[in-house]
C-alpha positions in Angstrom: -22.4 -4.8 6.8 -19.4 -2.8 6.8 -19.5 1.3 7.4 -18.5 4.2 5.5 -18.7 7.9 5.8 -17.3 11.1 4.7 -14.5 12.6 6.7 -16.2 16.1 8.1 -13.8 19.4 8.6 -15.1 19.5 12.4 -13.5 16.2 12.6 -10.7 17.1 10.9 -9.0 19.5 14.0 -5.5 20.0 14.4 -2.5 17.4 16.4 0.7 18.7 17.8 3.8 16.6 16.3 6.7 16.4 17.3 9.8 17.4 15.3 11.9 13.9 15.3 8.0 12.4 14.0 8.5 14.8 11.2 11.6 14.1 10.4 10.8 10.2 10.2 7.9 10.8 8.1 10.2 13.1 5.8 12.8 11.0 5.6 11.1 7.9 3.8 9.6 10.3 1.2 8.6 8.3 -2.4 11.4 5.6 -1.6 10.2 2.6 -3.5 12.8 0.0 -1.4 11.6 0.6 1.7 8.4 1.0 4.3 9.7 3.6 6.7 6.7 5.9 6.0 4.1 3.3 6.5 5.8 2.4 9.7 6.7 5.9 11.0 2.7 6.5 10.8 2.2 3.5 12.3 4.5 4.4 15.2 3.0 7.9 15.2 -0.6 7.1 16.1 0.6 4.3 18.1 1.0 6.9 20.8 -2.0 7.7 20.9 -4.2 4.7 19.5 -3.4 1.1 20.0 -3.0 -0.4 16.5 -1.1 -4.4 15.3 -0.5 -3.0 11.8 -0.9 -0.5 8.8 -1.2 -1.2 5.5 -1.4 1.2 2.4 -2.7 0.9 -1.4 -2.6 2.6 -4.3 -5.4 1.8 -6.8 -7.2 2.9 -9.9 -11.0 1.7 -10.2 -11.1 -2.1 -10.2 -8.0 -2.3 -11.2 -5.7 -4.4 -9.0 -3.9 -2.6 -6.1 -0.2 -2.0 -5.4 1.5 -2.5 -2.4 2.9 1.0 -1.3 3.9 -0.1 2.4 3.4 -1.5 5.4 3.8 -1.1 9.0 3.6 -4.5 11.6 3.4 -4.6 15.2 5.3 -8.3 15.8 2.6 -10.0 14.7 2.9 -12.6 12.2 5.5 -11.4 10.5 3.5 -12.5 7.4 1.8 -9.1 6.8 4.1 -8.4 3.1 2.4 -12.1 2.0 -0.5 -10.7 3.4 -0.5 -7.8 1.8 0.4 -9.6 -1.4 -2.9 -12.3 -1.2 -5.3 -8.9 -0.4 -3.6 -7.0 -3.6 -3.8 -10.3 -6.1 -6.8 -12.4 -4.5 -9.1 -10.7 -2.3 -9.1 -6.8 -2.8 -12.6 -6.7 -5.3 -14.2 -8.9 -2.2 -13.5 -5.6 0.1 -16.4 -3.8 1.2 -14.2 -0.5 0.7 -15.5 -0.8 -2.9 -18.8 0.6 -2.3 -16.8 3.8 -1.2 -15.7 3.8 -4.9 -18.9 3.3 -6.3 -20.1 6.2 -3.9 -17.7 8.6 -5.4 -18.2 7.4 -8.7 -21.5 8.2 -8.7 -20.9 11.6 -7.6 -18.2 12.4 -10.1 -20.6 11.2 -12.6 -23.8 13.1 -11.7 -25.8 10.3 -10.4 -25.6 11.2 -7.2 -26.1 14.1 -5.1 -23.1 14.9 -3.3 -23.5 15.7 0.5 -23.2 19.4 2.0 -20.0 19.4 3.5 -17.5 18.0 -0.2 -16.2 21.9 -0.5 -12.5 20.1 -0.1 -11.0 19.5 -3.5 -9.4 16.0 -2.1 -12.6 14.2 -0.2 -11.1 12.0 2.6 -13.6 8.6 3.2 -13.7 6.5 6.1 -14.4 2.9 6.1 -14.5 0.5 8.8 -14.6 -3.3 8.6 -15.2 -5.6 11.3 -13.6 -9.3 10.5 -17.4 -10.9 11.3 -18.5 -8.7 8.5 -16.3 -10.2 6.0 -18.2 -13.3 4.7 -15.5 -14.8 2.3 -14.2 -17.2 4.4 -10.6 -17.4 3.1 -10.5 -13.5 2.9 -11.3 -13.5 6.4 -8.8 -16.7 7.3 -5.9 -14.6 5.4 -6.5 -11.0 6.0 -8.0 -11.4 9.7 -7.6 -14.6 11.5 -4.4 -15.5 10.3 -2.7 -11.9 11.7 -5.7 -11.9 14.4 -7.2 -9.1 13.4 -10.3 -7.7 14.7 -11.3 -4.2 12.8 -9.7 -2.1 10.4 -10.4 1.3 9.2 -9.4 2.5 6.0 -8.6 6.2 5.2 -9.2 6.3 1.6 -8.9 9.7 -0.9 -9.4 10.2 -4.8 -6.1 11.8 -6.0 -6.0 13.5 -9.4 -6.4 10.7 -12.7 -8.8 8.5 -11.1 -5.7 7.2 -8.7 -7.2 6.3 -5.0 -4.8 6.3 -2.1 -5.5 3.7 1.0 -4.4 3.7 4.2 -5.8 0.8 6.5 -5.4 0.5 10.0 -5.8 -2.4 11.9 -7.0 -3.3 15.6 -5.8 -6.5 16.8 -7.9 -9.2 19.2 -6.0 -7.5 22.3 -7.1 -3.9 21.2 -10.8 -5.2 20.6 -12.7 -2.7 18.0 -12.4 0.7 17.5 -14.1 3.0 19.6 -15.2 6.3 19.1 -12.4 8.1 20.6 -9.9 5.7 18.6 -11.5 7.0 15.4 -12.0 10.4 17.0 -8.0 11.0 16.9 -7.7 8.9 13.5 -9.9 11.7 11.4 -7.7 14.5 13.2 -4.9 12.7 12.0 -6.4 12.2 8.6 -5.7 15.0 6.3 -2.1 14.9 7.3 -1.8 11.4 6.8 -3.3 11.0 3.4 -1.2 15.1 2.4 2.1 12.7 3.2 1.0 10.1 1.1 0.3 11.6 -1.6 3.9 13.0 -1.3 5.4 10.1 -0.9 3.4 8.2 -4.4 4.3 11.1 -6.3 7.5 10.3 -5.6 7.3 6.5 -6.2 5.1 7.6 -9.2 8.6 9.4 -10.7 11.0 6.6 -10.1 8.2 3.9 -11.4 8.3 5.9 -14.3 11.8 5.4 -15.1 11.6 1.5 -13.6 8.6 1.1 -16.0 10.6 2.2 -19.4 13.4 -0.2 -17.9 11.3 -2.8 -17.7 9.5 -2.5 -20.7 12.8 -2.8 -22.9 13.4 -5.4 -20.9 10.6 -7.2 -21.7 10.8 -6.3 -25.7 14.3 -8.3 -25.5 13.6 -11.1 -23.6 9.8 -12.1 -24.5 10.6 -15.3 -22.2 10.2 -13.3 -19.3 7.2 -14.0 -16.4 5.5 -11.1 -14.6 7.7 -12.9 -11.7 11.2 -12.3 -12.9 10.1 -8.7 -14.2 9.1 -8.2 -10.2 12.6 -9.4 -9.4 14.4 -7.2 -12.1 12.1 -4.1 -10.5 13.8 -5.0 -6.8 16.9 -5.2 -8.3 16.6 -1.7 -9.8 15.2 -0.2 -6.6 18.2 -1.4 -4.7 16.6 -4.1 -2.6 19.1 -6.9 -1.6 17.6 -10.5 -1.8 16.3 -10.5 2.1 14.7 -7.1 1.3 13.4 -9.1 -2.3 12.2 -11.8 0.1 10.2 -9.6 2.4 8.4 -7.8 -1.1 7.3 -10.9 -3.0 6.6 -13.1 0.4 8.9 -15.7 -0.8 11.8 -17.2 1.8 15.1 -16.0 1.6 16.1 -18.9 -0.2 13.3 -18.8 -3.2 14.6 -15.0 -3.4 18.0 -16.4 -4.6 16.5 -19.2 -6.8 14.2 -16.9 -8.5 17.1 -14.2 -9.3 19.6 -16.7 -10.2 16.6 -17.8 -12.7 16.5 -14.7 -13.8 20.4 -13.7 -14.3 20.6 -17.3 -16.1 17.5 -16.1 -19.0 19.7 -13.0 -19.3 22.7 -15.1 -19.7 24.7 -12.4 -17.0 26.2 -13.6 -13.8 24.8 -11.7 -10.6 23.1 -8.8 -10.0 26.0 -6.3 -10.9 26.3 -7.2 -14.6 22.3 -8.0 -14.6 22.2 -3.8 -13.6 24.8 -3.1 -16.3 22.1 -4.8 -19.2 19.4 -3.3 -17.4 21.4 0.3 -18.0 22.5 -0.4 -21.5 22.2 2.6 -23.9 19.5 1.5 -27.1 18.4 -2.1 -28.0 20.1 -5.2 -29.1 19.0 -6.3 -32.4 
Protein backbone atom coordinates (compact mmCIF):
# COMPACT_ATOMS: atom_id res chain seq x y z
CA UNK A 1 0.00 0.00 0.00
CA UNK A 2 1.42 3.25 -0.96
CA UNK A 3 1.84 6.27 1.76
CA UNK A 4 0.67 9.71 2.02
CA UNK A 5 0.81 12.57 4.39
CA UNK A 6 0.55 16.15 4.81
CA UNK A 7 3.65 18.23 4.46
CA UNK A 8 4.05 19.87 8.30
CA UNK A 9 5.62 23.68 8.69
CA UNK A 10 8.28 22.01 11.19
CA UNK A 11 9.27 20.05 8.11
CA UNK A 12 9.11 22.75 6.00
CA UNK A 13 12.57 24.71 7.37
CA UNK A 14 14.60 26.80 5.30
CA UNK A 15 17.80 25.68 2.48
CA UNK A 16 20.59 27.99 1.46
CA UNK A 17 20.64 28.25 -2.57
CA UNK A 18 22.95 29.38 -4.41
CA UNK A 19 22.67 32.31 -6.72
CA UNK A 20 23.62 30.57 -10.28
CA UNK A 21 20.65 27.73 -8.89
CA UNK A 22 18.47 30.69 -8.91
CA UNK A 23 19.17 31.85 -11.87
CA UNK A 24 18.63 28.37 -13.68
CA UNK A 25 15.44 27.89 -12.02
CA UNK A 26 14.46 31.63 -13.25
CA UNK A 27 15.50 31.34 -16.35
CA UNK A 28 13.21 28.45 -17.65
CA UNK A 29 10.16 30.32 -16.15
CA UNK A 30 6.56 29.18 -18.06
CA UNK A 31 8.56 28.12 -21.29
CA UNK A 32 6.33 25.65 -22.98
CA UNK A 33 9.40 24.28 -25.47
CA UNK A 34 11.55 23.28 -23.09
CA UNK A 35 12.32 21.26 -19.58
CA UNK A 36 15.06 23.38 -18.09
CA UNK A 37 12.99 23.88 -14.84
CA UNK A 38 12.29 20.35 -14.31
CA UNK A 39 15.87 19.54 -14.80
CA UNK A 40 17.45 22.56 -12.85
CA UNK A 41 15.35 21.00 -9.79
CA UNK A 42 16.50 17.92 -10.60
CA UNK A 43 20.13 19.09 -10.58
CA UNK A 44 19.36 21.15 -7.48
CA UNK A 45 18.49 18.34 -5.03
CA UNK A 46 20.83 16.14 -6.78
CA UNK A 47 23.36 17.72 -4.44
CA UNK A 48 22.04 16.80 -1.82
CA UNK A 49 19.79 13.61 -2.56
CA UNK A 50 20.62 10.93 -5.01
CA UNK A 51 17.65 10.93 -7.51
CA UNK A 52 17.55 8.97 -11.66
CA UNK A 53 14.75 11.38 -12.69
CA UNK A 54 11.90 13.99 -12.06
CA UNK A 55 8.90 14.25 -13.51
CA UNK A 56 6.05 16.89 -13.21
CA UNK A 57 2.12 17.05 -13.90
CA UNK A 58 -0.40 19.26 -14.09
CA UNK A 59 -3.98 17.88 -13.58
CA UNK A 60 -7.57 18.67 -12.77
CA UNK A 61 -9.60 15.78 -10.87
CA UNK A 62 -9.66 12.70 -13.04
CA UNK A 63 -9.03 14.43 -15.74
CA UNK A 64 -6.06 13.26 -17.82
CA UNK A 65 -2.59 14.87 -16.93
CA UNK A 66 -0.26 17.07 -18.96
CA UNK A 67 3.17 16.69 -19.23
CA UNK A 68 4.85 19.98 -17.78
CA UNK A 69 8.52 18.63 -17.73
CA UNK A 70 10.91 16.32 -17.03
CA UNK A 71 14.33 15.91 -15.73
CA UNK A 72 16.57 12.34 -16.55
CA UNK A 73 19.63 11.17 -15.06
CA UNK A 74 21.02 8.96 -18.37
CA UNK A 75 18.74 6.48 -17.82
CA UNK A 76 16.74 5.22 -20.57
CA UNK A 77 16.41 8.03 -22.31
CA UNK A 78 12.82 6.90 -22.77
CA UNK A 79 11.43 9.02 -19.76
CA UNK A 80 9.23 11.73 -22.46
CA UNK A 81 7.49 8.12 -23.81
CA UNK A 82 7.38 7.45 -20.31
CA UNK A 83 5.93 10.26 -19.27
CA UNK A 84 3.55 10.13 -22.18
CA UNK A 85 2.20 6.20 -21.37
CA UNK A 86 1.78 7.44 -17.38
CA UNK A 87 -0.26 10.79 -18.71
CA UNK A 88 -2.58 8.71 -21.45
CA UNK A 89 -2.58 4.96 -19.91
CA UNK A 90 -1.72 4.52 -16.42
CA UNK A 91 -2.17 7.90 -14.33
CA UNK A 92 -6.03 6.86 -12.74
CA UNK A 93 -4.06 3.45 -11.70
CA UNK A 94 -1.71 5.79 -9.41
CA UNK A 95 -2.06 5.50 -5.80
CA UNK A 96 -1.53 9.43 -5.69
CA UNK A 97 -5.34 9.52 -6.32
CA UNK A 98 -6.35 8.75 -2.90
CA UNK A 99 -4.37 12.09 -2.06
CA UNK A 100 -7.15 13.71 -4.24
CA UNK A 101 -9.85 12.00 -2.82
CA UNK A 102 -8.40 13.08 0.65
CA UNK A 103 -8.56 16.70 -0.18
CA UNK A 104 -11.69 16.38 -1.81
CA UNK A 105 -13.24 15.30 1.01
CA UNK A 106 -12.00 18.09 2.96
CA UNK A 107 -12.93 20.80 0.51
CA UNK A 108 -16.25 19.31 0.60
CA UNK A 109 -16.98 18.91 4.34
CA UNK A 110 -16.80 15.23 4.64
CA UNK A 111 -13.91 15.20 6.26
CA UNK A 112 -12.31 16.69 9.11
CA UNK A 113 -9.32 18.39 8.13
CA UNK A 114 -6.18 17.86 10.39
CA UNK A 115 -4.69 20.64 12.88
CA UNK A 116 -1.87 21.88 11.13
CA UNK A 117 -3.88 22.95 7.13
CA UNK A 118 -3.60 26.93 8.30
CA UNK A 119 -1.44 27.27 4.79
CA UNK A 120 -3.73 28.46 2.06
CA UNK A 121 -1.76 26.01 -0.57
CA UNK A 122 -1.59 22.47 1.38
CA UNK A 123 1.63 20.61 0.12
CA UNK A 124 0.93 16.47 0.12
CA UNK A 125 3.44 13.86 0.13
CA UNK A 126 3.12 10.63 -1.49
CA UNK A 127 5.47 7.86 -1.72
CA UNK A 128 5.27 4.70 -3.96
CA UNK A 129 7.38 1.88 -3.87
CA UNK A 130 7.40 -0.08 -7.46
CA UNK A 131 6.38 -3.61 -5.36
CA UNK A 132 3.36 -1.59 -4.37
CA UNK A 133 2.20 -0.97 -7.79
CA UNK A 134 0.13 -4.07 -8.76
CA UNK A 135 -0.66 -3.37 -12.46
CA UNK A 136 1.85 -5.14 -13.99
CA UNK A 137 2.38 -3.10 -17.21
CA UNK A 138 2.20 0.20 -15.07
CA UNK A 139 4.93 -1.22 -13.10
CA UNK A 140 6.90 -2.80 -16.40
CA UNK A 141 6.58 0.94 -18.02
CA UNK A 142 6.87 3.38 -15.30
CA UNK A 143 9.34 1.29 -12.98
CA UNK A 144 11.20 -1.56 -14.44
CA UNK A 145 11.62 -0.34 -17.68
CA UNK A 146 13.66 3.06 -16.27
CA UNK A 147 14.61 0.83 -13.14
CA UNK A 148 13.00 2.54 -10.86
CA UNK A 149 12.66 1.72 -7.31
CA UNK A 150 10.51 4.59 -5.22
CA UNK A 151 9.19 7.83 -6.09
CA UNK A 152 7.80 10.47 -4.10
CA UNK A 153 5.37 12.89 -5.30
CA UNK A 154 5.04 16.48 -4.03
CA UNK A 155 1.62 17.24 -4.91
CA UNK A 156 -0.44 20.85 -4.13
CA UNK A 157 -4.06 22.12 -4.99
CA UNK A 158 -3.63 25.38 -6.85
CA UNK A 159 -6.56 27.73 -7.25
CA UNK A 160 -9.67 26.25 -9.90
CA UNK A 161 -9.37 22.71 -8.82
CA UNK A 162 -5.77 22.60 -10.83
CA UNK A 163 -3.27 20.07 -8.95
CA UNK A 164 0.41 20.53 -9.54
CA UNK A 165 2.85 17.22 -9.33
CA UNK A 166 6.17 16.93 -8.86
CA UNK A 167 7.57 13.17 -8.66
CA UNK A 168 10.80 12.23 -7.75
CA UNK A 169 12.38 9.10 -8.51
CA UNK A 170 15.05 6.72 -6.71
CA UNK A 171 16.68 4.49 -8.96
CA UNK A 172 17.81 0.56 -8.10
CA UNK A 173 21.41 2.01 -7.30
CA UNK A 174 19.92 4.65 -4.80
CA UNK A 175 17.62 1.91 -3.20
CA UNK A 176 14.41 3.64 -1.39
CA UNK A 177 14.17 6.68 0.21
CA UNK A 178 15.22 7.12 3.58
CA UNK A 179 14.20 9.39 6.06
CA UNK A 180 16.86 11.90 5.70
CA UNK A 181 16.23 11.78 1.80
CA UNK A 182 12.73 12.87 2.48
CA UNK A 183 13.83 14.92 5.41
CA UNK A 184 15.68 17.51 2.91
CA UNK A 185 12.84 16.87 0.04
CA UNK A 186 9.95 18.57 2.49
CA UNK A 187 12.49 21.53 3.25
CA UNK A 188 12.85 21.81 -0.29
CA UNK A 189 9.12 21.53 -0.78
CA UNK A 190 7.37 24.85 -0.52
CA UNK A 191 9.96 26.35 -2.83
CA UNK A 192 9.66 23.80 -5.27
CA UNK A 193 5.95 23.65 -5.74
CA UNK A 194 6.08 28.26 -5.19
CA UNK A 195 8.35 27.91 -8.68
CA UNK A 196 5.97 25.72 -10.26
CA UNK A 197 3.30 27.31 -9.90
CA UNK A 198 5.24 30.26 -11.47
CA UNK A 199 6.34 28.58 -14.10
CA UNK A 200 2.29 26.90 -15.12
CA UNK A 201 1.04 30.31 -14.82
CA UNK A 202 3.17 31.09 -17.26
CA UNK A 203 2.56 28.08 -19.63
CA UNK A 204 -1.14 28.68 -18.61
CA UNK A 205 -0.79 32.27 -20.57
CA UNK A 206 0.91 31.11 -23.69
CA UNK A 207 -1.61 27.80 -23.83
CA UNK A 208 -4.11 30.28 -23.85
CA UNK A 209 -3.20 31.94 -26.92
CA UNK A 210 -1.92 28.24 -28.54
CA UNK A 211 -5.40 27.03 -27.49
CA UNK A 212 -7.47 29.86 -29.55
CA UNK A 213 -4.90 28.94 -32.41
CA UNK A 214 -5.69 25.67 -32.36
CA UNK A 215 -9.17 25.91 -32.07
CA UNK A 216 -9.57 27.93 -35.39
CA UNK A 217 -7.51 25.55 -36.57
CA UNK A 218 -9.45 22.85 -36.00
CA UNK A 219 -12.93 24.78 -37.13
CA UNK A 220 -11.07 24.93 -40.66
CA UNK A 221 -9.80 21.75 -41.09
CA UNK A 222 -12.36 19.23 -39.38
CA UNK A 223 -9.91 16.46 -40.86
CA UNK A 224 -7.59 17.09 -38.32
CA UNK A 225 -6.45 14.20 -35.45
CA UNK A 226 -5.65 15.14 -31.90
CA UNK A 227 -2.04 13.96 -33.32
CA UNK A 228 -1.44 16.58 -35.94
CA UNK A 229 -3.11 19.31 -33.56
CA UNK A 230 -0.08 18.12 -31.05
CA UNK A 231 2.29 18.71 -33.88
CA UNK A 232 0.73 22.22 -34.99
CA UNK A 233 1.04 23.12 -30.95
CA UNK A 234 5.14 22.21 -31.27
CA UNK A 235 5.29 24.09 -34.10
CA UNK A 236 3.76 27.17 -32.44
CA UNK A 237 6.00 26.83 -29.32
CA UNK A 238 9.07 26.82 -31.42
CA UNK A 239 10.20 23.26 -31.09
CA UNK A 240 12.26 21.93 -34.10
CA UNK A 241 11.38 18.36 -35.17
CA UNK A 242 14.20 16.61 -32.79
CA UNK A 243 12.66 18.74 -29.98
CA UNK A 244 8.91 17.47 -31.58
CA UNK A 245 10.46 13.98 -31.39
CA UNK A 246 11.53 14.18 -27.79
CA UNK A 247 7.55 15.58 -26.80
CA UNK A 248 5.46 13.08 -28.52
CA UNK A 249 8.07 9.96 -28.03
CA UNK A 250 8.13 9.32 -31.63
CA UNK A 251 11.83 8.89 -33.57
CA UNK A 252 13.23 11.66 -35.35
CA UNK A 253 12.03 10.28 -38.42
CA UNK A 254 8.08 9.77 -37.47
CA UNK A 255 8.53 13.54 -36.28
CA UNK A 256 9.11 14.56 -39.99
CA UNK A 257 6.51 12.12 -41.42
CA UNK A 258 3.82 13.27 -39.11
CA UNK A 259 4.53 17.18 -39.89
CA UNK A 260 4.97 16.66 -43.50
CA UNK A 261 1.26 14.85 -42.94
CA UNK A 262 0.30 17.67 -41.52
CA UNK A 263 1.66 20.60 -43.90
CA UNK A 264 0.19 18.22 -46.81
CA UNK A 265 -3.84 18.41 -45.01
CA UNK A 266 -3.08 22.22 -44.89
CA UNK A 267 -2.02 22.12 -48.46
CA UNK A 268 1.34 24.61 -47.20
CA UNK A 269 4.83 23.58 -47.78
CA UNK A 270 7.06 23.48 -44.46
CA UNK A 271 6.70 24.83 -41.30
CA UNK A 272 7.25 28.61 -42.25
CA UNK A 273 4.14 28.98 -44.49
CA UNK A 274 2.33 26.35 -42.05
CA UNK A 275 3.10 29.33 -39.14
CA UNK A 276 1.96 32.02 -41.69
CA UNK A 277 -1.84 30.01 -41.80
CA UNK A 278 -1.60 29.39 -38.34
CA UNK A 279 -1.15 33.51 -37.86
CA UNK A 280 -3.69 34.43 -40.43
CA UNK A 281 -5.97 37.43 -39.38
CA UNK A 282 -10.07 36.06 -39.34
CA UNK A 283 -11.38 32.73 -40.98
CA UNK A 284 -11.53 31.41 -44.43
CA UNK A 285 -14.92 30.85 -45.57
Amino acid sequence: MSRYWLLQPAAARSRQIALADIGRLLHGLGGTGSHEVAEALLQLLLREVPLAQCAIFSFQGQGRPQVVGFGDRARTGALAAISQDYAQRFYLLDGAQRVLAEELAWVNGQRAAPASTAASVRIWLHLQARDEVLHPEYRAVCYEQPRVVERLSLLSRQQGARWLSVNLYRGEEHGPFDAAAIGVIEAFAPMLMDIMRLHYAGQTLEDDLAGWVIARLQRRFAQLTQRDLDVVRAVLEGLDTAALAQRLGLTLESARTYLKRVCRKLGVQGQRELFALLMEPGERR
